[in-house]
Every structure is written in C-alpha cells, then in structure tokens.
C-alpha positions as CSV (number, residue, x, y, z in Angstrom):
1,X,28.6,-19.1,19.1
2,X,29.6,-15.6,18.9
3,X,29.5,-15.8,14.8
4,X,26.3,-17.7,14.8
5,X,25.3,-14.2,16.8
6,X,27.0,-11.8,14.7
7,X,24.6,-13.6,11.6
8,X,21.4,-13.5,13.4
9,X,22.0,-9.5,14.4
10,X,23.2,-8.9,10.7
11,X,20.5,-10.5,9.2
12,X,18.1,-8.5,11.7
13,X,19.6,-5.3,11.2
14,X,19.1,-6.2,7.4
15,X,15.7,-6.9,7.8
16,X,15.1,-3.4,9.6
17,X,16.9,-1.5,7.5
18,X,13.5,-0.5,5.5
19,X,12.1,0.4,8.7
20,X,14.9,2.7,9.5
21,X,14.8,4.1,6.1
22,X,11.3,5.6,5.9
23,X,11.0,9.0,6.4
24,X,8.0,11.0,6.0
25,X,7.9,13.0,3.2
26,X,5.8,16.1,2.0
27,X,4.1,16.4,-1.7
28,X,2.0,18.9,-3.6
29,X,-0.2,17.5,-6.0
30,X,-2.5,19.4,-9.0
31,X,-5.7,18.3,-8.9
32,X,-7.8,18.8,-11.4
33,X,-12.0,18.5,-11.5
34,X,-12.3,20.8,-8.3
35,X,-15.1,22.9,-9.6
36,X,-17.4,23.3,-6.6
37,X,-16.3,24.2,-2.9
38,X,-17.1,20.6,-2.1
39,X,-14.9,18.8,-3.8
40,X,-11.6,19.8,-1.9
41,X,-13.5,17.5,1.3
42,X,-14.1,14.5,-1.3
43,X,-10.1,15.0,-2.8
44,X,-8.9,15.1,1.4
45,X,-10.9,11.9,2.1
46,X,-9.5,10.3,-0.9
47,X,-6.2,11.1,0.1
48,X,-7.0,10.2,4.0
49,X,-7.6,6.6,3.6
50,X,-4.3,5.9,1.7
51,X,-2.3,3.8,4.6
52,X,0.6,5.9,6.0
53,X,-0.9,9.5,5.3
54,X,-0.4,11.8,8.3
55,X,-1.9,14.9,7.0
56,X,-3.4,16.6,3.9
57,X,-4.7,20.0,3.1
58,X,-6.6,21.3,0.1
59,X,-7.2,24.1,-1.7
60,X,-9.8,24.7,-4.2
61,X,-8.2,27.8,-4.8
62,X,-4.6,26.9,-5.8
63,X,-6.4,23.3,-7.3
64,X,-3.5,21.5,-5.2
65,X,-3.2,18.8,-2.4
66,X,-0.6,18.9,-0.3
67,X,0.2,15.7,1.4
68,X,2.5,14.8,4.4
69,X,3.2,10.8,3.9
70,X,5.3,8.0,5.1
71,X,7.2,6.5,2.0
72,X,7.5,3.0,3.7
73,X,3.8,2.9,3.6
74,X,2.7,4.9,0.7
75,X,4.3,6.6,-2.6
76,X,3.0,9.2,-5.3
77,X,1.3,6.5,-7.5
78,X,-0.9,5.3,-4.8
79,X,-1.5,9.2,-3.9
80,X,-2.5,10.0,-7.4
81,X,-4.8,6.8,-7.9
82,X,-6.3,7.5,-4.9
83,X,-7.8,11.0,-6.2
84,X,-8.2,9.7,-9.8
85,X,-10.7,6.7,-8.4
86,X,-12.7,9.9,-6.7
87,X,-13.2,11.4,-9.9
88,X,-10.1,14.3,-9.5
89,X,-7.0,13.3,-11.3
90,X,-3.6,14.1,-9.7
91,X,-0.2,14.5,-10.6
92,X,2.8,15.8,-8.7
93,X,3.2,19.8,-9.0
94,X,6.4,21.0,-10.8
C-alpha cells in the first residue's frame, strides 16, 4: 500500500511539475506599421486576447510592446503572430 501511494504522489507531482514551472515573464517587442496614434490601441488589443497575458503597454513612440505573460500559457511566437494577424509585425527587441 504505501508504494502503491508513493506512485500515485510521484506521478502527481510529475504531472504538476509544468504548473509549478510557469512563471511570468516580461518581453519587449518592435513593432513595426505604428504610423498613426491609433495603432498602439489596435497592437494592445492584439496582444490582450492572447490567453495568459497579464499586462501590455505600448508606445508609438519607441515602436515597442512590452508584454508581461505567463509562459505556461503563452510564448513569443504566439505574441508575435498575434500582432502580425493585426497588420503590425513583431519580433523580440535586442
């Protein structure tokens, strides 16, 4: 019995081991396109609905998003597709 318990919490803690893993993590993207001083709402919104965003903020001036995430739920691809479907291709900021 007491091995058959030291599988199951193994296996669980294996299992929850991505959960425990994720951490939130903070990106600045170039974007490019912003030409108006619209377009940094349209880039946020794009960015918004990406599941496992907490924050974003733009700036037209500095052509950059900067994007506070959760990596369990999201990552840069999705980030950068999700601004080059509204017209304003991304890429991380070196």
């Amino acid at each position: 019995m007491k091995k058959l318990l030291a599988c199951a919490a193994f296996a669980i803690g294996i299992i929850a081991s991505p959960a425990a893993m994720a951490a939130d993590k903070t990106i600045t993207l170039a974007v490019s396109n912003m030409d108006c001083a619209a377009c940094p709402s349209i880039v946020k919104g794009s960015l918004e609905a990406v599941p496992g965003v907490t924050k974003v903020a733009v700036s037209y001036k500095n052509k950059t998003a900067t994007v506070n995430y959760d990596d369990a739920k999201a990552d840069v691809n999705q980030l950068t597709s999700a601004t080059t479907k509204a017209g304003y291709p991304s890429a991380p900021r070196s």
